[in-house]
C-alpha positions as a printed NumPy array, in Angstrom:
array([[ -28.195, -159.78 ,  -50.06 ],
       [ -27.604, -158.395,  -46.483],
       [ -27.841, -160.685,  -43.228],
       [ -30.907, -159.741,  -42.29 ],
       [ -32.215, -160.995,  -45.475],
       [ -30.478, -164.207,  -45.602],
       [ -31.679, -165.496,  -42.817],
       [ -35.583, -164.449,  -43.264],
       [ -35.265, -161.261,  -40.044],
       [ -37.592, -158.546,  -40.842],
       [ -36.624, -155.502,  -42.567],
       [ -36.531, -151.709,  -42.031],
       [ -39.419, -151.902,  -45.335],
       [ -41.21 , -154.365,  -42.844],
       [ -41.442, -151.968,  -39.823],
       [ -41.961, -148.638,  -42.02 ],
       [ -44.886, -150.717,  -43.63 ],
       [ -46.183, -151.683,  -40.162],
       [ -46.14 , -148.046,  -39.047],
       [ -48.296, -146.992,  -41.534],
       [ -50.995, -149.733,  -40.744],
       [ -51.259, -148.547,  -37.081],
       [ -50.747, -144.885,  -37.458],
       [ -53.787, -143.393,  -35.888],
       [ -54.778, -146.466,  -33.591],
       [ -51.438, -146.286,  -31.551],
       [ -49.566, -143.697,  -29.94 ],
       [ -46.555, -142.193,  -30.644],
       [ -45.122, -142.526,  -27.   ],
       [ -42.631, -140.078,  -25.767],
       [ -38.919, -140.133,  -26.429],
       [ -37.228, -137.893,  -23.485],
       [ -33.885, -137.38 ,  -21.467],
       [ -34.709, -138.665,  -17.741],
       [ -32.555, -136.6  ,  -14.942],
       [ -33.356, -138.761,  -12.627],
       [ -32.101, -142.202,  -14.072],
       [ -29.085, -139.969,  -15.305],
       [ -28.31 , -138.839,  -11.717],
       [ -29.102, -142.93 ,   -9.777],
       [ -27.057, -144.68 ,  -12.996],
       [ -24.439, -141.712,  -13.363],
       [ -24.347, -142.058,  -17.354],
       [ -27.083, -139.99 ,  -19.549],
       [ -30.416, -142.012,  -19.675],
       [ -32.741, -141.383,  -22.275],
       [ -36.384, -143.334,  -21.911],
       [ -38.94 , -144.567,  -24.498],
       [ -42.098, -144.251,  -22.914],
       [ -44.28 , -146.97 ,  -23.863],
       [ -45.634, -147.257,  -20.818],
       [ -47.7  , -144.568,  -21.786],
       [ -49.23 , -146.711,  -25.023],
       [ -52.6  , -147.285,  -25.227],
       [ -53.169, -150.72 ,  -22.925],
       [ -50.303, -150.06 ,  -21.08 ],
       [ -47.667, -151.312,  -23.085],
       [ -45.599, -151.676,  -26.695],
       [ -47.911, -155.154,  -27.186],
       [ -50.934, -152.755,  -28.823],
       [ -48.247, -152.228,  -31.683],
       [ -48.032, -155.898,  -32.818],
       [ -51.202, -157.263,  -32.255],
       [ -52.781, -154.263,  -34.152],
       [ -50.35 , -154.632,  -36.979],
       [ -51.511, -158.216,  -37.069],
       [ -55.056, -157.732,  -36.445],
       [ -55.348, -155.629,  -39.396],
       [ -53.791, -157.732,  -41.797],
       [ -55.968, -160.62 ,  -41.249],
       [ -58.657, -162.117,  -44.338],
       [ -62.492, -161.475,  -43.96 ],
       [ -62.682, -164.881,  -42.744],
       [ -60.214, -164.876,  -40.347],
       [ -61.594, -161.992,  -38.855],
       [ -65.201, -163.717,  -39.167],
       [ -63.524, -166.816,  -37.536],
       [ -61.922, -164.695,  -34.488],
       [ -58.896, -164.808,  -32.825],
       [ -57.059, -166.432,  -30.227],
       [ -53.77 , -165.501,  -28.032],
       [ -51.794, -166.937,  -25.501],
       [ -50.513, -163.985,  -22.446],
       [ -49.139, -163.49 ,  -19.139],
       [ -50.569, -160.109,  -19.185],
       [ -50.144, -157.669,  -21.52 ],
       [ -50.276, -159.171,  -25.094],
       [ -53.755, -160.249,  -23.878],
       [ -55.156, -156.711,  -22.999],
       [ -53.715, -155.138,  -25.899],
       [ -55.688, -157.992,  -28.238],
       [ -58.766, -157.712,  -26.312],
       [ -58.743, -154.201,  -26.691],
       [ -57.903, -153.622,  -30.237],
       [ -60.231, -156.797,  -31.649],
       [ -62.658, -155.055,  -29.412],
       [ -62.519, -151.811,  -31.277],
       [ -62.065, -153.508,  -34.936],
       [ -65.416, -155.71 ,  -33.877],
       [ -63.396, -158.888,  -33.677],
       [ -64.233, -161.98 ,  -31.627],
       [ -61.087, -162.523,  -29.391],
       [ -60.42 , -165.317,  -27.033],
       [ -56.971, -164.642,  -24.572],
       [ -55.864, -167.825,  -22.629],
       [ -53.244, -166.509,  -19.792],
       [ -51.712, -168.92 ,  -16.671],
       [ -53.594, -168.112,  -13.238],
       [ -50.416, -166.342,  -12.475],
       [ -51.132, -163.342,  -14.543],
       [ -52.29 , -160.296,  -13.204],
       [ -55.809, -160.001,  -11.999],
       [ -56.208, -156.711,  -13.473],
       [ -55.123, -158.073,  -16.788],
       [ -57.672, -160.606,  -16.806],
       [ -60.278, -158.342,  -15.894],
       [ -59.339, -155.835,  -18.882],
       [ -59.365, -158.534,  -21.137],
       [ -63.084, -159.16 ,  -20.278],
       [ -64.401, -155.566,  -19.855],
       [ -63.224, -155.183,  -23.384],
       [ -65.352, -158.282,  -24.393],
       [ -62.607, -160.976,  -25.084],
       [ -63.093, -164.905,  -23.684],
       [ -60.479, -165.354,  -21.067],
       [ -59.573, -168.845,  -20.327],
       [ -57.216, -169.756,  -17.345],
       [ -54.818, -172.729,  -17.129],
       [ -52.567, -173.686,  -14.278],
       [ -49.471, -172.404,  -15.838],
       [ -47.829, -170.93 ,  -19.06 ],
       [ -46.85 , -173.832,  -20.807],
       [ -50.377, -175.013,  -19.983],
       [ -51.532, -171.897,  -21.379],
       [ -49.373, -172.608,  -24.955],
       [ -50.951, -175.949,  -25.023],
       [ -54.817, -174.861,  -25.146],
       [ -53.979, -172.094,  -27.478],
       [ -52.695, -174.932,  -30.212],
       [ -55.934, -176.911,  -29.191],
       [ -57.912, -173.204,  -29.632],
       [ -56.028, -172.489,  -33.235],
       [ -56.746, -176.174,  -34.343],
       [ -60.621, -175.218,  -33.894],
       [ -60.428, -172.664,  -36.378],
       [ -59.621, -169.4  ,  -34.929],
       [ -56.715, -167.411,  -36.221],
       [ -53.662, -167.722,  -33.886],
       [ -52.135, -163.802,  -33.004],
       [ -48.96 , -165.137,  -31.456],
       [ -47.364, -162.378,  -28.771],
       [ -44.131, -163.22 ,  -30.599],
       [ -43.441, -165.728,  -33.164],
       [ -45.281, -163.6  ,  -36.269],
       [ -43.439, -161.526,  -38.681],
       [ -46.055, -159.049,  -38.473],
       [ -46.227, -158.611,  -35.084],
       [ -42.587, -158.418,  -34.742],
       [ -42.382, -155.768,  -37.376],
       [ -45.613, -154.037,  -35.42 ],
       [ -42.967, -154.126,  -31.756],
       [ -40.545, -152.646,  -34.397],
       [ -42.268, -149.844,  -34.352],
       [ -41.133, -148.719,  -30.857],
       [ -37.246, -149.323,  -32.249],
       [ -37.759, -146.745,  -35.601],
       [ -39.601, -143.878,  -33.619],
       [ -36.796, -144.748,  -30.668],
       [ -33.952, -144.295,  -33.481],
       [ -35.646, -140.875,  -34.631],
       [ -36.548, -139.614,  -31.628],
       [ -33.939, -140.108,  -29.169],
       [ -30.41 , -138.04 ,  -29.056],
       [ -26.967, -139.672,  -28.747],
       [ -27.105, -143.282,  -27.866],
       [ -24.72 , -145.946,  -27.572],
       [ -26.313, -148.938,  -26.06 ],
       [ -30.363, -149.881,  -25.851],
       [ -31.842, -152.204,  -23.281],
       [ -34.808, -153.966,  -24.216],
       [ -36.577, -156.485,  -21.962],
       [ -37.124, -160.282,  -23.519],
       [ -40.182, -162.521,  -22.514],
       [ -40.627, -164.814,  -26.158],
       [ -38.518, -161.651,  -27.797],
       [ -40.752, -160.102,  -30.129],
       [ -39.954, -156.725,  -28.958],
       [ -36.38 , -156.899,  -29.026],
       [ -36.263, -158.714,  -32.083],
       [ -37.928, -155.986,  -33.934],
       [ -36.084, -153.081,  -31.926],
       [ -33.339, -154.549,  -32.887],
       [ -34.39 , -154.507,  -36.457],
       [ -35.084, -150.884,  -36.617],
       [ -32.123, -149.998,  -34.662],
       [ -29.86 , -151.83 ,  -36.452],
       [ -31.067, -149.838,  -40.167],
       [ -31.132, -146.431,  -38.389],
       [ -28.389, -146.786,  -35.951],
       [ -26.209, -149.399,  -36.83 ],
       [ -23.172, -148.933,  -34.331],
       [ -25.34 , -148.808,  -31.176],
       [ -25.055, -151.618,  -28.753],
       [ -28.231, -153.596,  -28.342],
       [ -28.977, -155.265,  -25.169],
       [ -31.681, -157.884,  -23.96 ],
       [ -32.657, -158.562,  -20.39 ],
       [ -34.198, -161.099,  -18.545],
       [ -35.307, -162.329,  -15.201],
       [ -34.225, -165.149,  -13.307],
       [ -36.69 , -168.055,  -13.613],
       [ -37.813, -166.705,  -17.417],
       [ -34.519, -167.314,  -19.256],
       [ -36.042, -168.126,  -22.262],
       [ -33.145, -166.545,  -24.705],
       [ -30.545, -167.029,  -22.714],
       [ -30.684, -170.55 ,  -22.72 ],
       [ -31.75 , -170.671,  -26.197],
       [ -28.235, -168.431,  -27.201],
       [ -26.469, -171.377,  -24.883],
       [ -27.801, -174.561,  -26.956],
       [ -27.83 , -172.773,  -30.206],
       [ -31.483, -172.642,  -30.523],
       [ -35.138, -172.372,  -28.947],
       [ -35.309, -174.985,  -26.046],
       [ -38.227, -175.304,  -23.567],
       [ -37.007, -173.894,  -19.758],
       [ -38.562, -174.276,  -16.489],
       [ -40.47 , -170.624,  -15.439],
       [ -40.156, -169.593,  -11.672],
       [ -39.853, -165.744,  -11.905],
       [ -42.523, -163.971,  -10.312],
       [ -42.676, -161.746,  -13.834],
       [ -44.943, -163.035,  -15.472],
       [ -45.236, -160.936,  -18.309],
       [ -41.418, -162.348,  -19.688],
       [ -42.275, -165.665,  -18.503],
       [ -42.585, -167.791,  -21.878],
       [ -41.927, -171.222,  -21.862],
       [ -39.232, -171.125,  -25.299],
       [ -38.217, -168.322,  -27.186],
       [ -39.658, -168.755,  -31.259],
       [ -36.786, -169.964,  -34.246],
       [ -37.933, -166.618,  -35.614],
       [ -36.846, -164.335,  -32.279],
       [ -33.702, -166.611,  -31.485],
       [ -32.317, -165.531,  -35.151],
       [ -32.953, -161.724,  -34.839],
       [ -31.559, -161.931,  -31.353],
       [ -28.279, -164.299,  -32.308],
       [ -27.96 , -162.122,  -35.106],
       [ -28.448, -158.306,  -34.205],
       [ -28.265, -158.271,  -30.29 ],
       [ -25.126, -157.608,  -28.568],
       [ -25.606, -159.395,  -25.123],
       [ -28.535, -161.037,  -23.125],
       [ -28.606, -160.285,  -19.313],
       [ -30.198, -161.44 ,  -16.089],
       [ -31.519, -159.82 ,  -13.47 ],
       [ -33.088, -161.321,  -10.27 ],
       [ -36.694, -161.087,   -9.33 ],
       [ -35.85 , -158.908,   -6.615],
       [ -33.786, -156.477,   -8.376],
       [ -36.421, -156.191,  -11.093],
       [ -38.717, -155.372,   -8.266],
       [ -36.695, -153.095,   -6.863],
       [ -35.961, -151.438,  -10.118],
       [ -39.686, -150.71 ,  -10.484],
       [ -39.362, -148.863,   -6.919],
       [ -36.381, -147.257,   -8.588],
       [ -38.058, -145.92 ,  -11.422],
       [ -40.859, -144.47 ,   -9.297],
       [ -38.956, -142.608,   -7.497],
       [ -36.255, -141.7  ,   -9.896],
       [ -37.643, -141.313,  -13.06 ],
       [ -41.391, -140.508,  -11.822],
       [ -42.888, -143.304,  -13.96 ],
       [ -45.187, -146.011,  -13.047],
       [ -43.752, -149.565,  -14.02 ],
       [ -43.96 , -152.743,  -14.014],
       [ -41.231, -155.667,  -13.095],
       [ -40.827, -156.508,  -16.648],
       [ -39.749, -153.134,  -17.047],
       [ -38.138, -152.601,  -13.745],
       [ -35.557, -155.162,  -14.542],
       [ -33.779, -152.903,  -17.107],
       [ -32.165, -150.514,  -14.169],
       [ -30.096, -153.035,  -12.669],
       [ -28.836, -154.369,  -15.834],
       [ -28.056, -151.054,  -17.168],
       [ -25.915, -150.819,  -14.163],
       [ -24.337, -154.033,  -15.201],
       [ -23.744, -152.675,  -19.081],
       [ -22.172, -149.705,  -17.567],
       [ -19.558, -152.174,  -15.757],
       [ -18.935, -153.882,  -19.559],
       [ -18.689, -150.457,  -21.619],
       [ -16.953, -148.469,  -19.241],
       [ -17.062, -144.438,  -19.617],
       [ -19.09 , -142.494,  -21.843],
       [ -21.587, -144.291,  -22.469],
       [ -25.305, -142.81 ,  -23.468],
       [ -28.01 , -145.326,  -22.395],
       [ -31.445, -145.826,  -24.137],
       [ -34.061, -147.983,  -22.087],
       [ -37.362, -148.996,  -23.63 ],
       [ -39.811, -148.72 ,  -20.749],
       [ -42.265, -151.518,  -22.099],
       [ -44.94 , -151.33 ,  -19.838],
       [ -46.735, -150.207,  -16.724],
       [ -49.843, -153.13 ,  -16.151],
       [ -48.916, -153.422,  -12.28 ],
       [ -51.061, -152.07 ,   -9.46 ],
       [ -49.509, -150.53 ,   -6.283],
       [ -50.92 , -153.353,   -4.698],
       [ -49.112, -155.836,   -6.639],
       [ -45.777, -154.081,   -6.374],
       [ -46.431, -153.755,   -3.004],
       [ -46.456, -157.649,   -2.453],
       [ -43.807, -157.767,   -4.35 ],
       [ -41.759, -155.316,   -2.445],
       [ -42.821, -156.493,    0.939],
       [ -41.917, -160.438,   -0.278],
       [ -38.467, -159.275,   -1.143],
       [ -38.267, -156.736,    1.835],
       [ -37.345, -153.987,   -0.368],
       [ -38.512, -150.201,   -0.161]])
């Protein structure tokens, strides 16, 4: 029996599987060398563009994989989600198209346009006050009777975020370390997975912003603990990491990071006009701790950067910017 089996992580069979499910309703985002992160960071960059994925972001993969494997009367019953952004488009999209009643709660924090997705593609949205707020009606929704898609503590939706690790380990030429933003860690938890079967030596890093620590407070007490949110990203801004996500992480990641809100802000800025790619902080976050793995590894080192998602208007990053006085 390997690890991975032992303690109940996903498996290479589970993401393979999970890739067959979605083939043809996701896409197969671009793997390429970027110049322009190679020439700012000053180590070969090579980006996974799932910023490109239908919705705007790797969270189509796992809630389709999901959405697909649900009974005639859970899909009869609909579904329900909890979001501070994208996990809530890409389920209001997809139960949209597979003529599924969706209801998305997010905080008021998450991003107007997000909201406004949500409903043009016919899902409820309901608003609380704040993310932990938002956790607490989606038990009270799931209790009711409809079928809880969780953005990260679900095997299947892990193995769906998986996904973006196998066609990243196929794809992608020399690599020695990954970063992969963390918000409950469903992504990197199945990245890691995949990576970890196809590549097995590469170095697999997490990031995070201050304010939504979520794993790296978990990895300090040993296990899933609830943390106060402040960061202005609110798309990694879950109140706990899962049991399920704190084992794939404790198990197959190498090191979580933080970033400030600023820098992740300022990363975004970074990629726009370094890589030529429209991001969002969540994703913006991963250039200044790539700088930071650089300072660990030392020399000749080939970075791989999952570019999760791109759900931020130029107004928002603008506010953003101009709160932080960056340019």
């Amino acid at each position: 029996m390997t690890v991975t089996e032992a303690r109940g992580l996903i498996s290479i069979k589970d993401v393979e599987s999970a890739a067959e499910s979605i083939a043809g309703h996701v896409v197969r985002t671009p793997t390429v060398p970027s110049p322009g992160l190679t020439e700012l960071l000053g180590a070969p960059v090579t980006a996974k563009l799932e910023l490109l994925q239908r919705t705007g972001s790797f969270k189509v993969r796992g809630a389709t994989t999901k959405l697909l494997a649900l009974s005639e009367s859970e899909r009869a019953a609909g579904v329900v989600a909890v979001s501070g952004g994208n996990h809530g488009i890409a389920l209001a999209v997809m139960a949209g198209a597979l003529h599924i009643k969706a209801t998305v709660v997010m905080p008021r924090s998450a991003p107007t346009r997000a909201v406004d997705v949500a409903e043009r593609a016919g899902a409820t949205v309901r608003l609380t006050d704040d993310m932990a707020g938002a956790f607490a009606l989606m038990t009270e929704l799931q209790a009711s009777g409809l079928t809880l898609v969780h953005p990260f503590d679900d095997p299947a939706v892990i193995a769906g975020q998986g996904t973006v690790g196998q066609e990243f380990a196929d794809d992608a030429s020399e690599l020695t370390d990954v970063l992969v933003s963390i918000g409950g860690g469903g992504l990197i938890a199945g990245v890691a997975a995949a990576l970890r079967a196809r590549r097995p030596d590469v170095r697999i890093w997490g990031v995070e912003t201050r304010g939504a620590e979520a794993m790296s407070q978990a990895l300090a007490a040993g296990g899933p603990v609830p943390v106060e949110l402040s960061s202005v990203v609110s798309t990694l801004s879950a109140p706990s990491v899962s049991q399920l996500t704190y084992d794939h992480v404790s198990t197959l990641v190498t090191g979580v990071l933080v970033v400030s809100d600023a820098e992740a802000v300022q990363g975004t800025l970074d990629l726009a006009n370094h890589a030529k790619v429209w991001a969002e902080p969540a994703t913006g976050c991963l250039v200044p701790a790539a700088r930071q793995v650089l300072e660990r590894v030392g020399a000749g080192a080939a970075l791989g950067i999952v570019l999760c998602g791109g759900n931020a208007t130029t107004a928002d990053v603008a506010t953003w910017a101009n709160r932080f006085a960056l340019s």
